[in-house]
C-alpha positions in Angstrom: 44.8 -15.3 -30.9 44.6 -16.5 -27.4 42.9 -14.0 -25.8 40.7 -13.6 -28.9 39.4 -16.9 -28.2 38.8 -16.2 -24.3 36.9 -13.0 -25.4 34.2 -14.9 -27.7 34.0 -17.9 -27.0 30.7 -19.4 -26.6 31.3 -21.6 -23.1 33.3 -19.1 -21.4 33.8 -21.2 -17.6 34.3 -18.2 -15.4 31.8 -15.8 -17.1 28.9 -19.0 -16.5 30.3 -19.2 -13.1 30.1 -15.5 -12.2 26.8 -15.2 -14.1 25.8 -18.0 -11.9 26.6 -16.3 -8.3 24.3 -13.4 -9.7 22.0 -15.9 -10.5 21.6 -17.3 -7.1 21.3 -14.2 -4.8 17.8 -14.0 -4.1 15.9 -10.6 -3.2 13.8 -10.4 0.2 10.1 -10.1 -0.4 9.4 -5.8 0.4 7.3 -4.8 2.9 4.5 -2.6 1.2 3.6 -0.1 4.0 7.0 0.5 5.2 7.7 1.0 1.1 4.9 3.6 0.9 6.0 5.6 3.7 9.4 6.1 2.2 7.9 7.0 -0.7 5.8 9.3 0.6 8.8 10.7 2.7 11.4 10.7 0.6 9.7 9.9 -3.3 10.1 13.5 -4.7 13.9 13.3 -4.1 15.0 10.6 -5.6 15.1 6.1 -5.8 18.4 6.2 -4.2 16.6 8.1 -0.9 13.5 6.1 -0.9 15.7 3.1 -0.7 17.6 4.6 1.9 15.1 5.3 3.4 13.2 2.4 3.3 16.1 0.9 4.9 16.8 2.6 7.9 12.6 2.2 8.5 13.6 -1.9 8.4 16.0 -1.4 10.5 14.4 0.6 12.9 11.3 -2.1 13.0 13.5 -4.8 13.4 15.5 -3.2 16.0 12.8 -3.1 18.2 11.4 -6.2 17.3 15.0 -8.2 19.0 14.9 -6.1 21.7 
């Protein structure tokens, strides 16, 4: 009954440790225009290609910004 016991118990160490590496990642705040121009590029495709695009438009204003 070993691995019945991993499975439920209430105080599981490594499932509160990996739990609490999600828990830590923080999310950078969005940058609203550079949002609404990917949507309005890329909004009747679909999330996955706003976020892409969204992206690459970061990347490209921060590309220019080091240079």
């Amino acid at each position: 009954m070993g691995w019945f016991d991993r499975l439920f118990r209430r105080t599981s160490a490594p499932t509160t440790r990996l739990l609490a590496r999600f828990g830590r990642k923080s999310r950078a705040p969005t940058d609203p225009d550079l949002l609404k121009i990917a949507k309005d590029r890329k909004g009747h495709v679909s999330r996955k290609a706003v976020r892409n695009e969204y992206n690459r438009l970061l990347l490209e204003k921060y590309a220019h910004d080091k240079s």
